[in-house]
C-alpha positions as CSV (number, residue, x, y, z in Angstrom):
1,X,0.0,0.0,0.0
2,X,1.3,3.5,-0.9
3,X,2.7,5.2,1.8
4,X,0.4,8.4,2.7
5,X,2.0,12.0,3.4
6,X,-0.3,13.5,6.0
7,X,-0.1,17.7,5.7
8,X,-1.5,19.0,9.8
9,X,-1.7,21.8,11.2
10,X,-1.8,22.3,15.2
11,X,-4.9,24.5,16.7
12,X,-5.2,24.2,20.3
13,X,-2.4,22.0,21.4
14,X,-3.4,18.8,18.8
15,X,-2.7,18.3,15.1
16,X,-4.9,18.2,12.9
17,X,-5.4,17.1,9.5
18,X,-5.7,19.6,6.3
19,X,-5.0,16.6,3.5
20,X,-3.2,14.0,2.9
21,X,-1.0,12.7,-0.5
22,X,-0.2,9.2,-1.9
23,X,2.0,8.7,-4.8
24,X,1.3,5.7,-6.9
25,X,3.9,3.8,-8.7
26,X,3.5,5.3,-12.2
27,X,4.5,9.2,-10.1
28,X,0.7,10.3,-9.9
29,X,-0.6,12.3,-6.9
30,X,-4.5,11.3,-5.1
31,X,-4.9,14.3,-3.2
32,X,-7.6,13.9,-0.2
33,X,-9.1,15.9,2.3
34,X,-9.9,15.0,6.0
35,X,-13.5,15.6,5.4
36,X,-15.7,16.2,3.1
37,X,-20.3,17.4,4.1
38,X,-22.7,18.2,1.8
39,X,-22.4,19.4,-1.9
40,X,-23.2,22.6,-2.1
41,X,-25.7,24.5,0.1
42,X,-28.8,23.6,0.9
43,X,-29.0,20.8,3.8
44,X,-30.9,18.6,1.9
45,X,-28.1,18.1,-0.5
46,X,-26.2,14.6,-0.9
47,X,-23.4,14.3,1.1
48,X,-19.8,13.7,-0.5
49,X,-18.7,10.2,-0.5
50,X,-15.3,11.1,-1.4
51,X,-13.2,14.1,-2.9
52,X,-10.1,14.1,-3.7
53,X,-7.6,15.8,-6.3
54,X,-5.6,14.1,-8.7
55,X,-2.1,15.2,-10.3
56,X,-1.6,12.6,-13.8
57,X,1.8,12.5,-15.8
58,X,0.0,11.9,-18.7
59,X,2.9,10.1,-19.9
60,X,1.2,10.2,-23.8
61,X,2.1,14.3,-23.6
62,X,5.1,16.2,-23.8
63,X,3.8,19.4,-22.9
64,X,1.1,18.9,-20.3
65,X,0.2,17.1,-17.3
66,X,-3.7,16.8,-15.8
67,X,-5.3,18.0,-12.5
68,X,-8.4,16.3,-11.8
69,X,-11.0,17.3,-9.0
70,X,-13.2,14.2,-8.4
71,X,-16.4,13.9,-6.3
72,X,-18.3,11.1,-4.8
73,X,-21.9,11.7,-3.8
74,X,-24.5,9.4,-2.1
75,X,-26.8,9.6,-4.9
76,X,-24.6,8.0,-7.2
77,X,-23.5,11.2,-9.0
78,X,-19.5,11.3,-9.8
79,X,-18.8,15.0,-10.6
80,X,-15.5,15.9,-12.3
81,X,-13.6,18.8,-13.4
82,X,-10.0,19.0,-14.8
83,X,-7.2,21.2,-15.8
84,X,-4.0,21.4,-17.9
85,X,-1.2,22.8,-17.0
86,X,2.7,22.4,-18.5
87,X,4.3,23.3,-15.6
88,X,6.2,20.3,-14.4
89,X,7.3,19.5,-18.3
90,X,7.9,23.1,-19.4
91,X,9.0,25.0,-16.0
92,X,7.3,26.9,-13.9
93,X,4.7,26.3,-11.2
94,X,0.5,25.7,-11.0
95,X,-2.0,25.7,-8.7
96,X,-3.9,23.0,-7.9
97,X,-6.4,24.8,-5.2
98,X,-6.6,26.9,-2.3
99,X,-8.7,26.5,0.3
100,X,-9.9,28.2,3.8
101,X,-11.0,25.3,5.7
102,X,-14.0,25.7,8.4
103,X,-12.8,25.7,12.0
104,X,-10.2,23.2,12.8
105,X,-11.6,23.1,16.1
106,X,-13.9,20.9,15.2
107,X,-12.8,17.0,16.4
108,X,-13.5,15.5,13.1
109,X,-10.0,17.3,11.9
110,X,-8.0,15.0,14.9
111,X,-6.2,12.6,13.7
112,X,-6.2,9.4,15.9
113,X,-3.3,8.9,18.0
114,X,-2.2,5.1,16.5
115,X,-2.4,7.2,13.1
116,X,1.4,6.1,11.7
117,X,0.8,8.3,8.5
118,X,4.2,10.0,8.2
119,X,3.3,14.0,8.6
120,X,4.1,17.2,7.5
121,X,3.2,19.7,9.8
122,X,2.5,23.7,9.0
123,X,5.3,25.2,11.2
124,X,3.0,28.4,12.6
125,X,0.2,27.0,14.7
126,X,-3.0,27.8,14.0
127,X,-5.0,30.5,16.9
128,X,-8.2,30.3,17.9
129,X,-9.0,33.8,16.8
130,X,-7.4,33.4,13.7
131,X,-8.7,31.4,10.7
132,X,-5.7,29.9,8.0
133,X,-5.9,30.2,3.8
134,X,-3.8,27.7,2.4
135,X,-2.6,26.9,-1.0
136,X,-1.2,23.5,-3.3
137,X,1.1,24.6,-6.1
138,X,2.7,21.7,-8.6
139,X,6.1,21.9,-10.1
140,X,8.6,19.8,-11.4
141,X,10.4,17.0,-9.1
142,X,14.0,19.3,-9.2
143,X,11.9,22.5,-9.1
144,X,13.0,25.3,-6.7
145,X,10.7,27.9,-5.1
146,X,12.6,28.9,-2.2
147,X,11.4,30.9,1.2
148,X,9.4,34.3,0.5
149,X,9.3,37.1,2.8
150,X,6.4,37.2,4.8
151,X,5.0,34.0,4.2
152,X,5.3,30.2,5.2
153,X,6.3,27.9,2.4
154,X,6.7,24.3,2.4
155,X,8.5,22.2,-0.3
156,X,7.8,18.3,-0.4
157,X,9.2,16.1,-3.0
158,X,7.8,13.2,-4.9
159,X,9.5,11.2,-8.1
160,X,7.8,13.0,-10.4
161,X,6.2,16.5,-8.9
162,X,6.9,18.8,-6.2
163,X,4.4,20.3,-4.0
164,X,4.3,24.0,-2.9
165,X,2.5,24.5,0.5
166,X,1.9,28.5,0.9
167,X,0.1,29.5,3.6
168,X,-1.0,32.6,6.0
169,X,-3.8,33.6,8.3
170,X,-6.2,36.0,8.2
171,X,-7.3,38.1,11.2
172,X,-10.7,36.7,11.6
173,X,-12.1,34.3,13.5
174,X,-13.1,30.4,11.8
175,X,-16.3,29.9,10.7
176,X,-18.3,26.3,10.2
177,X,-18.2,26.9,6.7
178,X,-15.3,26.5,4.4
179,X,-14.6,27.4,1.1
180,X,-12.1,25.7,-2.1
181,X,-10.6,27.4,-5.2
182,X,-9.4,26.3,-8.4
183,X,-8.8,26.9,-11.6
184,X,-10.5,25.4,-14.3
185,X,-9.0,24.9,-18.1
186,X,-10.3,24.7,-21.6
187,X,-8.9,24.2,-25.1
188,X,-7.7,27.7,-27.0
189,X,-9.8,26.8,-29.9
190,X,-13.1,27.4,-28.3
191,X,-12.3,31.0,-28.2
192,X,-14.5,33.6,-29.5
193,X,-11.1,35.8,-30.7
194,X,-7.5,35.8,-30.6
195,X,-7.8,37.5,-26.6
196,X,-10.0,35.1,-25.1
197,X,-8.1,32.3,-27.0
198,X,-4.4,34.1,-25.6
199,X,-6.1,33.9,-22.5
200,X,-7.4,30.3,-22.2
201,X,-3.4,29.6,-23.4
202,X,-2.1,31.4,-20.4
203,X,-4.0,29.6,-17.9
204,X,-2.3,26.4,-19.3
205,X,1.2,27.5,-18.6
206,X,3.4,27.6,-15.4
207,X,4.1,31.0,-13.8
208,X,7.2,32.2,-12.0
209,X,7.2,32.5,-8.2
210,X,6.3,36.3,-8.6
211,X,3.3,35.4,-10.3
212,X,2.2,32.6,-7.5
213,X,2.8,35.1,-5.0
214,X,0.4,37.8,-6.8
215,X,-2.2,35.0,-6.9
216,X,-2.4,33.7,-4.0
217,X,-2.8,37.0,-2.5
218,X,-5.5,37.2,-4.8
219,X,-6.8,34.2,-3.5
220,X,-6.2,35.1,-0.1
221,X,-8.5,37.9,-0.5
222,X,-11.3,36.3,-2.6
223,X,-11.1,33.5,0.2
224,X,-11.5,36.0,3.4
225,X,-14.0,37.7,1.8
226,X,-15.7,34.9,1.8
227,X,-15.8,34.1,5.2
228,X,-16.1,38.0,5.9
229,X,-19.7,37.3,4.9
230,X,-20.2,34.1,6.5
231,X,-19.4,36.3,9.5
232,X,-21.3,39.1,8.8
233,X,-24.8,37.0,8.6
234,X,-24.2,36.2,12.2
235,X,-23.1,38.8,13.8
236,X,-25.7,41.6,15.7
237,X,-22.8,44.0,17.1
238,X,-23.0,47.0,15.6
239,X,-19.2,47.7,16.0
240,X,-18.7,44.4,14.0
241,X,-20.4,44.7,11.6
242,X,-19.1,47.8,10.8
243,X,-15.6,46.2,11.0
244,X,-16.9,42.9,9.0
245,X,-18.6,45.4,6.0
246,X,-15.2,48.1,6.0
247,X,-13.2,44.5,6.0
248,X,-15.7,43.0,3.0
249,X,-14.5,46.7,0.5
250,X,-11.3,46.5,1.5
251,X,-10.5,42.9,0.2
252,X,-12.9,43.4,-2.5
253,X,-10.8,46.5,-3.6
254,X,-7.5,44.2,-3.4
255,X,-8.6,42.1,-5.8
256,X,-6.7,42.4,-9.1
257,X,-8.0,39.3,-11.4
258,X,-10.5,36.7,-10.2
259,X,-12.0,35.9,-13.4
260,X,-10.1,32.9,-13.8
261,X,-11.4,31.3,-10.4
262,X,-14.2,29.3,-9.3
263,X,-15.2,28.9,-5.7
264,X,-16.6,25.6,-4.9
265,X,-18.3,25.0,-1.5
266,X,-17.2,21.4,-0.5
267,X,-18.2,21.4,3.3
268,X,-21.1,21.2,4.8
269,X,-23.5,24.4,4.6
270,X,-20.6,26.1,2.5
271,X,-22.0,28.6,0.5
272,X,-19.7,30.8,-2.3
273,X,-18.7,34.1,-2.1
274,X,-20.8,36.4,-4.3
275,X,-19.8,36.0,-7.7
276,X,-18.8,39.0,-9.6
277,X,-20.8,40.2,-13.1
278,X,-17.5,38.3,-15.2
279,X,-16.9,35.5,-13.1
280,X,-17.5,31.6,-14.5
281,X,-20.3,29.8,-13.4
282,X,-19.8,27.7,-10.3
């Protein structure tokens, strides 16, 4: 059996479990999460059986490799979506989501204590005040992406791909509801003109680190934004909600380029941020 890398976090004295990775023998990557609820938002929906992300050599291409986001519901329903990207065969680096997951709190994120997964724990613990926005990022085995100022970064190696951990907090307190990113890919040809084709070329290829780092800001922001409003629907202080509405315009007016994302509610209750007029369809 595959060995499995677990990825944990600590929040309140205890690790807990964000995902974990196997590699199988021909260098792919099955990407799954501790937990999974309901897909998408209305408690009636089916619950998810299993998710899980999937990074494919695709040993028939020289150029690309596939990322695959694969979901298991308890009506029978299998629900898939997939990118390209070149960036472990042509240089560079990709994203393969980002994710603010609900609060780690919770005891279904503990991991049992005869666990003998081997682990790879985020180095800054996680405060109970705070919530954490983390991102996945593929590269190349021999890939380098090195520290960055101001933010956490873990490297892990496999045969065929590394894996880019970035991660930060933001200054608000977890919610129950979490929320996943990731970018979608289609072919160039189904372009209306030469700029929407350029475009759906651009999302195919690996960015420098400069790049990453402007994205996942972006993501950061989209992401907190996002629980800003999960917040804001609970709270009756007028003082915070004040704060909650000054902190929704400010991230909303950090944003740069989120037409490229989808936000994808994969916990239970999660509900998307509000989509703006040239965003994708969930």
């Amino acid at each position: 059996m595959p060995e499995r890398i677990r990825f944990t976090t600590e929040v309140d004295g205890h690790q807990r479990n964000l995902f974990s990775v196997t590699e199988r023998a021909n260098g792919d990557l099955m990407i799954f999460f501790g937990y999974a609820g309901r897909y998408g938002y209305e408690p009636t929906n089916s619950e998810i059986l299993t998710q899980k992300y999937s990074v494919h050599v695709s040993p028939n291409s020289h150029e690309y490799c596939t990322l695959k986001h694969t979901l298991w519901l308890t009506d029978g329903t299998k629900l898939t979506s997939s990118a390209l990207t070149d960036a472990p065969k042509k240089g560079g680096f990709s994203f393969i989501f980002s994710r603010r997951p609900p609060n780690l709190a919770n005891e279904k994120y503990l991991i049992p204590e005869n666990n003998t997964d081997q682990r790879v724990q985020l180095t800054c613990p996680v405060e109970l005040n705070l919530s954490l926005v983390y991102s996945v990022v593929v590269a190349a085995a021999d890939a380098q992406f090195g520290p960055q100022p101001g933010l956490s970064v873990i490297e892990f190696r496999f045969a065929k791909f590394k894996l880019v951990i970035l991660y930060q907090h933001i200054v608000l307190p977890p919610h129950h509801r979490g929320d996943l990113l990731h970018t979608l890919t289609a072919p160039p040809e189904l372009g209306a003109d030469r700029a929407i084709q350029d475009t759906l070329r651009n999302l195919m290829k690996g960015k420098d680190q400069s790049t990453i780092l402007k994205q996942f800001q972006d993501h950061s922001h989209l992401l907190a934004n996002s629980l800003a409003h999960h917040l804001l629907e609970e709270v009756s202080d007028q003082t915070l909600r004040r704060h909650l509405t000054n902190f929704i315009r400010q991230t909303e007016n950090a944003l740069t380029d989120v037409e490229r994302y989808v936000i994808v509610g994969v916990n239970q209750q999660d509900r998307a941020p509000p989509m703006r007029p040239n965003d994708p369809p969930r």
